[in-house]
N, CA, C and O atoms as a printed pandas DataFrame, in Angstrom:
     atom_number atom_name residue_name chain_id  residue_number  x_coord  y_coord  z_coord
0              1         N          UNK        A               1    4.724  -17.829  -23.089
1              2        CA          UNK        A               1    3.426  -17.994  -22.457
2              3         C          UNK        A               1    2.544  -16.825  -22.870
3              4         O          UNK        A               1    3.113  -15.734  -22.848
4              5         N          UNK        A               2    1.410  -16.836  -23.201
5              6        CA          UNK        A               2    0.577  -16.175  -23.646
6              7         C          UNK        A               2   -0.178  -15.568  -22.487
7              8         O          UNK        A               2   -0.449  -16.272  -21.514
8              9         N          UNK        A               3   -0.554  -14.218  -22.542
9             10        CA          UNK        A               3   -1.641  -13.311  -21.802
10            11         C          UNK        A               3   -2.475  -13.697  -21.183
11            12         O          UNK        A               3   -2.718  -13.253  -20.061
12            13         N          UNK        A               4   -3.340  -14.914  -21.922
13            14        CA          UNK        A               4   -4.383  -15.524  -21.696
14            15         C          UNK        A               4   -4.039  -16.734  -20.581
15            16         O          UNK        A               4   -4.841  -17.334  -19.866
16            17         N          UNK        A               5   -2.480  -16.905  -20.676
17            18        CA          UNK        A               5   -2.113  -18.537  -19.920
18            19         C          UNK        A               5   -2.071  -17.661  -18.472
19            20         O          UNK        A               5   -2.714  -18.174  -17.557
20            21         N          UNK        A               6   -1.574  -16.752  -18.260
21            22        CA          UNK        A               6   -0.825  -16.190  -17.903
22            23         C          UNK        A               6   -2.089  -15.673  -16.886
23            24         O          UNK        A               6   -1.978  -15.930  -15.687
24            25         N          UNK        A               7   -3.178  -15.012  -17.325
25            26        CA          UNK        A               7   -4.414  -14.967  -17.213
26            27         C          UNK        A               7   -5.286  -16.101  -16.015
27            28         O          UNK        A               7   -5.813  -16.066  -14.903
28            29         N          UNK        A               8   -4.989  -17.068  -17.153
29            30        CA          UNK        A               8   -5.678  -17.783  -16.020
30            31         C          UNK        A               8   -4.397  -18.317  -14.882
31            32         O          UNK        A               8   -4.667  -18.146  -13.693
32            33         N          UNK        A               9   -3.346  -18.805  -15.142
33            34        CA          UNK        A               9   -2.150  -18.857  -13.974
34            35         C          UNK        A               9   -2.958  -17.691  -12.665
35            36         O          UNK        A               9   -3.496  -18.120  -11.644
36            37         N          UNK        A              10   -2.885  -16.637  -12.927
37            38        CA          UNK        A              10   -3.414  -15.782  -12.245
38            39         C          UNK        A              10   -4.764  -15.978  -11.626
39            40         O          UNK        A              10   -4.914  -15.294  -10.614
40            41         N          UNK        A              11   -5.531  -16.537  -11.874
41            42        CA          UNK        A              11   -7.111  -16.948  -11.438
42            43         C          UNK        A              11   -6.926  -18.131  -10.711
43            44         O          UNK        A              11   -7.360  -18.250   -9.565
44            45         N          UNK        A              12   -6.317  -19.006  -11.290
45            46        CA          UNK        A              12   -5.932  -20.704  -10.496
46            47         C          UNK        A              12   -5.237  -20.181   -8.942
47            48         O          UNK        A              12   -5.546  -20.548   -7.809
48            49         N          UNK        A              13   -4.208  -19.206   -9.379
49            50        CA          UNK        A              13   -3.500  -18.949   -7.916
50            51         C          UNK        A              13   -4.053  -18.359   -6.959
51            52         O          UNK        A              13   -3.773  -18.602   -5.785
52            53         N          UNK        A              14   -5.052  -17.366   -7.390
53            54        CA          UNK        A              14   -6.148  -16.799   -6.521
54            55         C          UNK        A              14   -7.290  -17.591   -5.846
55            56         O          UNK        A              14   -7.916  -17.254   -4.841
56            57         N          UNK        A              15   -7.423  -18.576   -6.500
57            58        CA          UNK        A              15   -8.008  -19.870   -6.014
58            59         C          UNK        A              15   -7.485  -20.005   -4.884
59            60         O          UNK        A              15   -7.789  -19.533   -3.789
60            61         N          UNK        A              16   -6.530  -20.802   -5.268
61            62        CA          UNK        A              16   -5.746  -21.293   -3.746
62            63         C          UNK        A              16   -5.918  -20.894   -3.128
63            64         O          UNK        A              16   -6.656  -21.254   -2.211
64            65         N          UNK        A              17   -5.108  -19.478   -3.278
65            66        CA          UNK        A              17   -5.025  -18.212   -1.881
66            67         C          UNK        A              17   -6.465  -18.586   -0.865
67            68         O          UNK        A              17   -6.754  -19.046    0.240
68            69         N          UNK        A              18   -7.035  -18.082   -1.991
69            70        CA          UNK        A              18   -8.509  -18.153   -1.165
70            71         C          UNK        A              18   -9.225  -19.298   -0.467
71            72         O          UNK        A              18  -10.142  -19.137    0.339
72            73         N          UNK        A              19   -8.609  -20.744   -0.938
73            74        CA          UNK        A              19   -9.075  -21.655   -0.299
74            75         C          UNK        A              19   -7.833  -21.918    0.949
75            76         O          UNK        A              19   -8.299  -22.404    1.980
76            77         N          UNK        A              20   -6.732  -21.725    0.960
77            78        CA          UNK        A              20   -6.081  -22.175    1.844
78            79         C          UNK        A              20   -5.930  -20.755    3.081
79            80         O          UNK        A              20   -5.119  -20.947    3.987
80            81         N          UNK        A              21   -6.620  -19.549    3.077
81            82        CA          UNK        A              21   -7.200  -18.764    3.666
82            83         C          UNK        A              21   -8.315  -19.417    4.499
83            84         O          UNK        A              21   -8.338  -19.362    5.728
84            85         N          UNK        A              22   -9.324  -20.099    3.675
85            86        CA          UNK        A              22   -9.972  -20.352    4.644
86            87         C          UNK        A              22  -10.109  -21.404    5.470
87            88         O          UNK        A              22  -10.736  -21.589    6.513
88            89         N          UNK        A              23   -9.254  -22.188    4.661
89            90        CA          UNK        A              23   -8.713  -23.663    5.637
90            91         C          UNK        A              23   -7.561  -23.507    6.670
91            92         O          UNK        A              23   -6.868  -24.350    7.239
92            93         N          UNK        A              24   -7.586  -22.174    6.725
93            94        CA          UNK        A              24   -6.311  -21.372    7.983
94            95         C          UNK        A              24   -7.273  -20.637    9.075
95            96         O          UNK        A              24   -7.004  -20.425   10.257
96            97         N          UNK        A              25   -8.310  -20.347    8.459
97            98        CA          UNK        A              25   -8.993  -19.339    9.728
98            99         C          UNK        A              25   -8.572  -18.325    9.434
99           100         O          UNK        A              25   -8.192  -17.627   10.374
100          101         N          UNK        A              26   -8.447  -17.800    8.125
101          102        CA          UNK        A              26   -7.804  -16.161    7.837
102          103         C          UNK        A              26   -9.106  -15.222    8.315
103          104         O          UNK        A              26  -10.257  -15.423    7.927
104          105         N          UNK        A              27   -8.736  -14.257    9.147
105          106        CA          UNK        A              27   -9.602  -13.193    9.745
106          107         C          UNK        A              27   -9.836  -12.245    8.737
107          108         O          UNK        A              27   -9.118  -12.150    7.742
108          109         N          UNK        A              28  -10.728  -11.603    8.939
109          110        CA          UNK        A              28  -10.985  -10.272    7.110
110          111         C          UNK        A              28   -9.899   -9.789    7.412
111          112         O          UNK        A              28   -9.028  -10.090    6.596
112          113         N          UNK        A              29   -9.530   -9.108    8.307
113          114        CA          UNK        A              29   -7.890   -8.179    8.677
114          115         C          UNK        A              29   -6.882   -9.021    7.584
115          116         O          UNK        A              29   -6.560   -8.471    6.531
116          117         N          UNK        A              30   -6.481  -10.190    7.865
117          118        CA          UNK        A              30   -5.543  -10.722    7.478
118          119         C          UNK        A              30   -5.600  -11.007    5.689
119          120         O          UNK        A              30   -6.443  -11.489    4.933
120          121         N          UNK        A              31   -4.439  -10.515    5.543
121          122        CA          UNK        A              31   -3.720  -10.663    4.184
122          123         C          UNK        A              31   -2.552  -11.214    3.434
123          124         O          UNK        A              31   -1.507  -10.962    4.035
124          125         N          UNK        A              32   -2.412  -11.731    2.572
125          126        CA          UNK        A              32   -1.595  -12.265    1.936
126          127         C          UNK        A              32    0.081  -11.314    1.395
127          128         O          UNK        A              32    0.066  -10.281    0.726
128          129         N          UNK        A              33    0.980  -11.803    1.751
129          130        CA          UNK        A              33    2.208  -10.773    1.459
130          131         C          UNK        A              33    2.498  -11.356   -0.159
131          132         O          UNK        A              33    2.166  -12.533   -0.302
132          133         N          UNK        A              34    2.896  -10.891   -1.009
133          134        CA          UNK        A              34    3.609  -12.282   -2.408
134          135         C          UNK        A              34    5.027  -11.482   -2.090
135          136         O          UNK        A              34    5.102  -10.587   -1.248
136          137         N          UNK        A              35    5.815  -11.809   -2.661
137          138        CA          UNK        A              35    7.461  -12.394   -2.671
138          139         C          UNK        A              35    7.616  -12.938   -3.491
139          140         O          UNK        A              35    7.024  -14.014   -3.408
140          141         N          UNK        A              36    8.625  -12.707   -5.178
141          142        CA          UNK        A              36    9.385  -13.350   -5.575
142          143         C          UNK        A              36   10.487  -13.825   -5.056
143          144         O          UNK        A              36   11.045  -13.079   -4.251
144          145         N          UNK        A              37   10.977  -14.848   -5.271
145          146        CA          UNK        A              37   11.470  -15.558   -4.579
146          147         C          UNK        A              37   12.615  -16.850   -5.156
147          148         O          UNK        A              37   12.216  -17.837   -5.774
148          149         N          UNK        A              38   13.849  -16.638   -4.863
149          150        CA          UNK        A              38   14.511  -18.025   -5.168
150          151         C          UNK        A              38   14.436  -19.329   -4.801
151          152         O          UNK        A              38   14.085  -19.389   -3.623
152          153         N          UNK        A              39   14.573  -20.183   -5.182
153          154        CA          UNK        A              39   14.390  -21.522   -4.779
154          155         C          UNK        A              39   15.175  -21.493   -2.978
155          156         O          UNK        A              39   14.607  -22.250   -2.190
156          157         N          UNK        A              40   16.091  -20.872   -2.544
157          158        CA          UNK        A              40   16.388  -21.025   -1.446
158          159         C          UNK        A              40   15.301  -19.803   -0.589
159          160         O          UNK        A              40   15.014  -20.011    0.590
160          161         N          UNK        A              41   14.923  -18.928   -1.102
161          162        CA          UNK        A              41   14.324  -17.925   -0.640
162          163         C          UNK        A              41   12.837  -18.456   -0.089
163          164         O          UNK        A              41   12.388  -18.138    1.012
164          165         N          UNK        A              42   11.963  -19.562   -1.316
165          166        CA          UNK        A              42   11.017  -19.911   -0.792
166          167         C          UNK        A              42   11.109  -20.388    0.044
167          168         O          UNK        A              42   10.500  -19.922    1.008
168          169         N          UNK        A              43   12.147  -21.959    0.280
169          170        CA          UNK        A              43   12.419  -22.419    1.616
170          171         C          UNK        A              43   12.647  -22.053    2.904
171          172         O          UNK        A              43   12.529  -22.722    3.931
172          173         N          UNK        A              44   13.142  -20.414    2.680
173          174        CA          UNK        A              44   13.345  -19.789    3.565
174          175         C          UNK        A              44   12.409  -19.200    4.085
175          176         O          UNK        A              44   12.448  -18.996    5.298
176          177         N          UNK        A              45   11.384  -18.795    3.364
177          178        CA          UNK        A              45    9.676  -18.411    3.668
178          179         C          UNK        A              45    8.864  -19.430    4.397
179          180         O          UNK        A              45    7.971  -19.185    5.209
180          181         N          UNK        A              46    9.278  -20.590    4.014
181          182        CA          UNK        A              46    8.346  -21.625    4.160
182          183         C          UNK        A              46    8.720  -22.386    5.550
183          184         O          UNK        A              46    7.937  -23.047    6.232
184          185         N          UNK        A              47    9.804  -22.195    5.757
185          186        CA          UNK        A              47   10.068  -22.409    7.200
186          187         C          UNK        A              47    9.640  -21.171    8.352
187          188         O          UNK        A              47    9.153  -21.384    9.462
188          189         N          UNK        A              48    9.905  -20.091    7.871
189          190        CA          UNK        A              48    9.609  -19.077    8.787
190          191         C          UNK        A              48    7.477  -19.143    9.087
191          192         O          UNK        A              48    6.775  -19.206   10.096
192          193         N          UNK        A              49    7.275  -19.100    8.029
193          194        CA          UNK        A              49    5.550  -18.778    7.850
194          195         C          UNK        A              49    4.946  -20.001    7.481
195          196         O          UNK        A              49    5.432  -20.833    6.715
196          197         N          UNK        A              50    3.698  -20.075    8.156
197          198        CA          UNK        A              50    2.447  -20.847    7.821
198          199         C          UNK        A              50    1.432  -20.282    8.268
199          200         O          UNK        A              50    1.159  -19.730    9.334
200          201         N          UNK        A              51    0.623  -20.583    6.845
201          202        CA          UNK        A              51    0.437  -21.092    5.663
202          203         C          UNK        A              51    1.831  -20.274    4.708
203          204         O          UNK        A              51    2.527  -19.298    4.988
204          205         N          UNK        A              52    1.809  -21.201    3.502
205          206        CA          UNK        A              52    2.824  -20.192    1.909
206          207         C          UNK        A              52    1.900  -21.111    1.230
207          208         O          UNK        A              52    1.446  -22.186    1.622
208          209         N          UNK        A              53    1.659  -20.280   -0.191
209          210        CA          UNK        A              53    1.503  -20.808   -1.476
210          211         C          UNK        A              53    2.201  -20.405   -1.947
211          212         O          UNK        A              53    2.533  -19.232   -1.778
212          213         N          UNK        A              54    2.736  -21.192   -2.748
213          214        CA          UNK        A              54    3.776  -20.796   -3.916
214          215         C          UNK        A              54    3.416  -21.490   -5.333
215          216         O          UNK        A              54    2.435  -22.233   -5.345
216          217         N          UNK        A              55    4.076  -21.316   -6.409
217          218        CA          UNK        A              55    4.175  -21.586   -7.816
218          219         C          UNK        A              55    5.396  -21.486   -8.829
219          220         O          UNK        A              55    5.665  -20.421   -9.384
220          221         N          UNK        A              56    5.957  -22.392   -8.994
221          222        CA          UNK        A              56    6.898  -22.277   -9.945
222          223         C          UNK        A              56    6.529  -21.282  -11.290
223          224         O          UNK        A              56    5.432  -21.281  -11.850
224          225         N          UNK        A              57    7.719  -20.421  -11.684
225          226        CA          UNK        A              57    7.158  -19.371  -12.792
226          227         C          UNK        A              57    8.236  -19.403  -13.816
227          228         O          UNK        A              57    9.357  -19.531  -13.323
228          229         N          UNK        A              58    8.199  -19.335  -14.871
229          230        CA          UNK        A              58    9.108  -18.977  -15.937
230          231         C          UNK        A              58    9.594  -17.593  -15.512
231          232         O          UNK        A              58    8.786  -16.756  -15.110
232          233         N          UNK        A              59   11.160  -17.290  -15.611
233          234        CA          UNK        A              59   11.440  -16.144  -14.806
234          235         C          UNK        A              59   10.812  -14.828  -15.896
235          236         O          UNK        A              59   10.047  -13.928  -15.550
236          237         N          UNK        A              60   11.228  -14.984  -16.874
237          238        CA          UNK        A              60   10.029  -14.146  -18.376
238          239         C          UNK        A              60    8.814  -13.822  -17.832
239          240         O          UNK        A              60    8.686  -12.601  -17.738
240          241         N          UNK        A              61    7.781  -14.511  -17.399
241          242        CA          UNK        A              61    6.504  -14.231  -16.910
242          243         C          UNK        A              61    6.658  -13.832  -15.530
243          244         O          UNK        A              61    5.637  -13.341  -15.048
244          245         N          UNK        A              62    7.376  -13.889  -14.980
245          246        CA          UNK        A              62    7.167  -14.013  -13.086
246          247         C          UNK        A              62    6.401  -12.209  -13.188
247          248         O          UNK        A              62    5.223  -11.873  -13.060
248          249         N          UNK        A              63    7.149  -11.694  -13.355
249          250        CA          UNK        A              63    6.722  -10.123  -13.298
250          251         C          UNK        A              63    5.518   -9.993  -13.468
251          252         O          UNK        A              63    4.771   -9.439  -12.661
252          253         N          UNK        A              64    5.091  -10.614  -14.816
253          254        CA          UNK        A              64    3.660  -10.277  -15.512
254          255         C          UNK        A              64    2.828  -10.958  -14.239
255          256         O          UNK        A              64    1.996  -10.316  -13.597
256          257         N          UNK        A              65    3.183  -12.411  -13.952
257          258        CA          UNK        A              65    1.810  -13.075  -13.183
258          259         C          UNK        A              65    2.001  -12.172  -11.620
259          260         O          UNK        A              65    0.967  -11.749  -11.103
260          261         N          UNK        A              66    3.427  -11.895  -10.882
261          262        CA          UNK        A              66    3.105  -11.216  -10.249
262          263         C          UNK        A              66    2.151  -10.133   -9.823
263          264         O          UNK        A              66    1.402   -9.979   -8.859
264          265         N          UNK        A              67    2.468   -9.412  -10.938
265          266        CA          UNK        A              67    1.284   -7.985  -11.510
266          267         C          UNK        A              67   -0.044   -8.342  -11.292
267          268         O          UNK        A              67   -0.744   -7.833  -10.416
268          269         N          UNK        A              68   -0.465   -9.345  -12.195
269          270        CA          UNK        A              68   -1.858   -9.615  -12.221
270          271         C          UNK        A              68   -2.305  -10.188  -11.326
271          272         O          UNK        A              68   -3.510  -10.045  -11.121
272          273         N          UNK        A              69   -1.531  -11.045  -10.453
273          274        CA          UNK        A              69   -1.989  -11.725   -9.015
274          275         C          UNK        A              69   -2.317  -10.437   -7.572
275          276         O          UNK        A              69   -3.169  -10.515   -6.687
276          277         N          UNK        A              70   -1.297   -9.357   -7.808
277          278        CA          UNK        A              70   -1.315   -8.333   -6.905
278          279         C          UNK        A              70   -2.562   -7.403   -7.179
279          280         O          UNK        A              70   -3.498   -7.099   -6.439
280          281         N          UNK        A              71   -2.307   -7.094   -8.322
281          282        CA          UNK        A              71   -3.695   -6.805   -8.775
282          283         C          UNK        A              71   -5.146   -7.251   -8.357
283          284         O          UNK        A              71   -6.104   -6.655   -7.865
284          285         N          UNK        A              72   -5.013   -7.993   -8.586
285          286        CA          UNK        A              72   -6.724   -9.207   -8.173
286          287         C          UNK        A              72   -6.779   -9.265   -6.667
287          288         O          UNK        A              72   -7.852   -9.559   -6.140
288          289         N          UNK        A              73   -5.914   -9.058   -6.064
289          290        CA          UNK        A              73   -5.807   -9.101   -4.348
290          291         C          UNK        A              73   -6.334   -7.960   -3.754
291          292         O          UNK        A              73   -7.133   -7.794   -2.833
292          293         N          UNK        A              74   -5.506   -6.963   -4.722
293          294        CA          UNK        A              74   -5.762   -5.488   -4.464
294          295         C          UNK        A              74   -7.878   -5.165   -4.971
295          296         O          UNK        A              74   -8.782   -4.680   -4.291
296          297         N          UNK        A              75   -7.874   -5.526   -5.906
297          298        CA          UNK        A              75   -9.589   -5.641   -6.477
298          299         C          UNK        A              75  -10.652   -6.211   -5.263
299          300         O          UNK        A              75  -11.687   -5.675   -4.867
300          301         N          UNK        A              76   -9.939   -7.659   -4.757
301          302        CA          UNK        A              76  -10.682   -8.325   -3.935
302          303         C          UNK        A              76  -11.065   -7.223   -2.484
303          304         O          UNK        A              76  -12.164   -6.769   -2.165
304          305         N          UNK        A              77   -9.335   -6.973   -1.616
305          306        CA          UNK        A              77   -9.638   -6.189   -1.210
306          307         C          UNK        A              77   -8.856   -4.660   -1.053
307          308         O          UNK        A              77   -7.661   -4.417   -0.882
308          309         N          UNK        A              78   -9.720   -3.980   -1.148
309          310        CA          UNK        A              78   -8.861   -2.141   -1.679
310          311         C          UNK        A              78   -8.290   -2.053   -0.507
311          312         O          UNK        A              78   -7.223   -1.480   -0.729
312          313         N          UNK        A              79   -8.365   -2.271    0.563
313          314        CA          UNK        A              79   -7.941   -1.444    1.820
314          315         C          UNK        A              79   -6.335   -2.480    1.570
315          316         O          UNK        A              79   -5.477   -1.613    1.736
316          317         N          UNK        A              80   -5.924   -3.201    1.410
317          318        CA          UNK        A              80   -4.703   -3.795    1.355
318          319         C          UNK        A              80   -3.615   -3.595    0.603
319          320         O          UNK        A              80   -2.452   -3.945    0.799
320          321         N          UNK        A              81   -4.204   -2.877   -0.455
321          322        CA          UNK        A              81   -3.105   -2.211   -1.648
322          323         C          UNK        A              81   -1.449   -2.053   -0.637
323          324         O          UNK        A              81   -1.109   -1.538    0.428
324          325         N          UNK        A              82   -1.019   -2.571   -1.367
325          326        CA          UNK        A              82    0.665   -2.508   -1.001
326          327         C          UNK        A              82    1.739   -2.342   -1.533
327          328         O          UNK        A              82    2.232   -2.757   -2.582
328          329         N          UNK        A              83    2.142   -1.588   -0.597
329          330        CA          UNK        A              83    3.411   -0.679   -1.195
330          331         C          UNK        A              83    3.978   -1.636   -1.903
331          332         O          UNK        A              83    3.983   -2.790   -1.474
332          333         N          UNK        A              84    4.674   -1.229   -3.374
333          334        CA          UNK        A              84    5.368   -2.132   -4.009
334          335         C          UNK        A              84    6.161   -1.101   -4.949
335          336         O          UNK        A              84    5.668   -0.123   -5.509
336          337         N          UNK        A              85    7.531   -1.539   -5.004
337          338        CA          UNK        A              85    8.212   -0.925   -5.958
338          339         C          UNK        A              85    8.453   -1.257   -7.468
339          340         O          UNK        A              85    9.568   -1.771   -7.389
340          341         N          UNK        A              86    8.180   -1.283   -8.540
341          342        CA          UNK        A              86    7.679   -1.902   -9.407
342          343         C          UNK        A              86    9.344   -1.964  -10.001
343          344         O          UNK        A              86    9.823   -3.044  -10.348
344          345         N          UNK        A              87   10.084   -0.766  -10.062
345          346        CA          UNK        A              87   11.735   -1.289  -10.588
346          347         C          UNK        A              87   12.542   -2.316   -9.680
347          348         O          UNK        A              87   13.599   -2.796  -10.092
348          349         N          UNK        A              88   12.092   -2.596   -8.609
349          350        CA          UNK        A              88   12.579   -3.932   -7.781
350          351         C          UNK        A              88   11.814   -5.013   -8.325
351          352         O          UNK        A              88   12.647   -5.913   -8.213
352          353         N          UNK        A              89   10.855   -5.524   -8.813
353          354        CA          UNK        A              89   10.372   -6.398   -9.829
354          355         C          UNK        A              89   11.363   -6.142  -10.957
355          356         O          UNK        A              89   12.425   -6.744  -11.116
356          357         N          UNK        A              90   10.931   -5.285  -11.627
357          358        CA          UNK        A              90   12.168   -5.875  -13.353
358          359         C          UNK        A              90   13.383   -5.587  -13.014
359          360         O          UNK        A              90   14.009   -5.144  -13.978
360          361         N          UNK        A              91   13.883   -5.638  -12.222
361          362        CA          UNK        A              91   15.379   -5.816  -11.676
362          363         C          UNK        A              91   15.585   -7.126  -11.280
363          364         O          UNK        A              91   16.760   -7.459  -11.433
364          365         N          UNK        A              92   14.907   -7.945  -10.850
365          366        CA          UNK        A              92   14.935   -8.930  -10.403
366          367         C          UNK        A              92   16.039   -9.950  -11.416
367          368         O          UNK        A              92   15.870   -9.897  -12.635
368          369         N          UNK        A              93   16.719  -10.506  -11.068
369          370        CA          UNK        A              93   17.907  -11.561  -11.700
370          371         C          UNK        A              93   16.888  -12.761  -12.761
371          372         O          UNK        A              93   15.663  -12.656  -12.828
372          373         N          UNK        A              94   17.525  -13.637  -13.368
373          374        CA          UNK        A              94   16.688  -14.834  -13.462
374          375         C          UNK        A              94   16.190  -15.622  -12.868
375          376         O          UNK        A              94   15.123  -16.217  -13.019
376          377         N          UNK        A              95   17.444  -15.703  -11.676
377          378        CA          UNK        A              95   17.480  -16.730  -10.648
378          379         C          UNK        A              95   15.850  -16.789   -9.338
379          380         O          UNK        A              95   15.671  -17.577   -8.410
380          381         N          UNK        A              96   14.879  -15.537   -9.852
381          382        CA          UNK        A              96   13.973  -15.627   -9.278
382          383         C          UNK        A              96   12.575  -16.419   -9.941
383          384         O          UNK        A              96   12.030  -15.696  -10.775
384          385         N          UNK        A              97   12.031  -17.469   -9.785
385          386        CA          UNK        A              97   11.281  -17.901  -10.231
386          387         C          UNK        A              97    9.702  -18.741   -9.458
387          388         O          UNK        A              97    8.811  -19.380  -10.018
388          389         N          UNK        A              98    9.824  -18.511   -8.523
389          390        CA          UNK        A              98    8.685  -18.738   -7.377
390          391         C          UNK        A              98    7.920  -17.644   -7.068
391          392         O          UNK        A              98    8.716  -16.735   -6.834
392          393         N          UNK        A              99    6.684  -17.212   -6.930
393          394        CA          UNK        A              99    5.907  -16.575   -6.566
394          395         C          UNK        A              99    5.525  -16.987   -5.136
395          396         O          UNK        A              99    5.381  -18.209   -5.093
396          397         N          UNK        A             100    5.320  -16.416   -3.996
397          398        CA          UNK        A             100    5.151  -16.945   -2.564
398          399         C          UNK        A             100    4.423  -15.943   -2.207
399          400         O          UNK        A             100    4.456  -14.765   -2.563
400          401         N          UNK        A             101    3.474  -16.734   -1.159
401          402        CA          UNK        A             101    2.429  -15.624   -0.600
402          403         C          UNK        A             101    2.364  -16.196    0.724
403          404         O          UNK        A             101    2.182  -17.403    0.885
404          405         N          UNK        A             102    2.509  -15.362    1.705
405          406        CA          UNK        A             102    1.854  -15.436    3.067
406          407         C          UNK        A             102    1.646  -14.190    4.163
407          408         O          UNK        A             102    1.468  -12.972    4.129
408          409         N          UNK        A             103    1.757  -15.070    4.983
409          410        CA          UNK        A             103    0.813  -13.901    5.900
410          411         C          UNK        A             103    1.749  -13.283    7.131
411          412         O          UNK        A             103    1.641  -13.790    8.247
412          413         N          UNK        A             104    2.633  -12.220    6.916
413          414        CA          UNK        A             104    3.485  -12.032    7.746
414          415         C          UNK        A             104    2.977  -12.014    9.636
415          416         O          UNK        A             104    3.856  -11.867   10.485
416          417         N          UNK        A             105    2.058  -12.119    9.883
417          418        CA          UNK        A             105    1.348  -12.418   10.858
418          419         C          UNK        A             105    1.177  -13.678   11.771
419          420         O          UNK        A             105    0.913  -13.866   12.958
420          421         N          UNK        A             106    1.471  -14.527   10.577
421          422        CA          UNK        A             106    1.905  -15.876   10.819
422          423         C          UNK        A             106    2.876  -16.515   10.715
423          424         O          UNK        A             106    3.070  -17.146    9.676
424          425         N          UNK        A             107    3.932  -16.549   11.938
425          426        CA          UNK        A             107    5.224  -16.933   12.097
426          427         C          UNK        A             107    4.566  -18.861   12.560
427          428         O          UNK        A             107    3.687  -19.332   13.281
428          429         N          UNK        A             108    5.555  -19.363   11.699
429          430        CA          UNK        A             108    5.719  -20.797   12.109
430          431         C          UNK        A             108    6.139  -20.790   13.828
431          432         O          UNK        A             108    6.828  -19.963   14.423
432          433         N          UNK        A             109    5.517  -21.912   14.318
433          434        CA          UNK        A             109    6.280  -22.025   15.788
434          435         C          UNK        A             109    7.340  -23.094   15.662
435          436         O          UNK        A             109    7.691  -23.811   14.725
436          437         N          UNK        A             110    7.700  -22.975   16.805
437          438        CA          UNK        A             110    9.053  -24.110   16.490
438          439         C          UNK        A             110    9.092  -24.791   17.930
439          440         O          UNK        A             110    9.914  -25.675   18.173
């Protein structure tokens, strides 16, 4: 996948974010967490939290679109910058290939 795909992957997903933010009632406070994530891991997100966006990723790129998605969040807004360990990203196995975002604020009810 190329820079440029990769690029816009990154712009399309920021989309979302931003539209399913506001089809949630996201408050300015409130922010998006991302999580790589295994196929059982998203499920496991996705039951706990609502709203999630997620995206299937080539595990090769996950890092890169991660980066650039955290990035653009961080641009949108500065006060949210988040702690992130960047050798827990390229450590990551293959077996991680979902990108997931939500709002730890928002626990699913049950």
């Amino acid at each position: 996948m190329t820079t440029e795909t990769i690029e816009y992957q990154a712009k399309v997903y920021i989309y979302d974010l931003n539209n399913c933010a506001r089809e949630n009632g996201f408050k300015p406070e409130e922010n998006w967490q991302l999580s790589l994530a295994t196929s059982q891991e998203k499920k496991d997100i996705e039951k706990k939290y609502h709203p999630t966006v997620s995206t299937k990723v080539l595990p090769e790129t996950l890092g890169e679109l991660f980066g650039q998605v955290n990035e653009k969040l961080i641009q949108a807004k500065p006060e949210i910058a988040k702690k992130f360990d960047g050798d827990t990203l390229y450590n990551k196995t293959n077996e991680h290939q979902y990108l997931v975002a939500f709002n730890p604020k928002r626990e699913r009810r049950h």
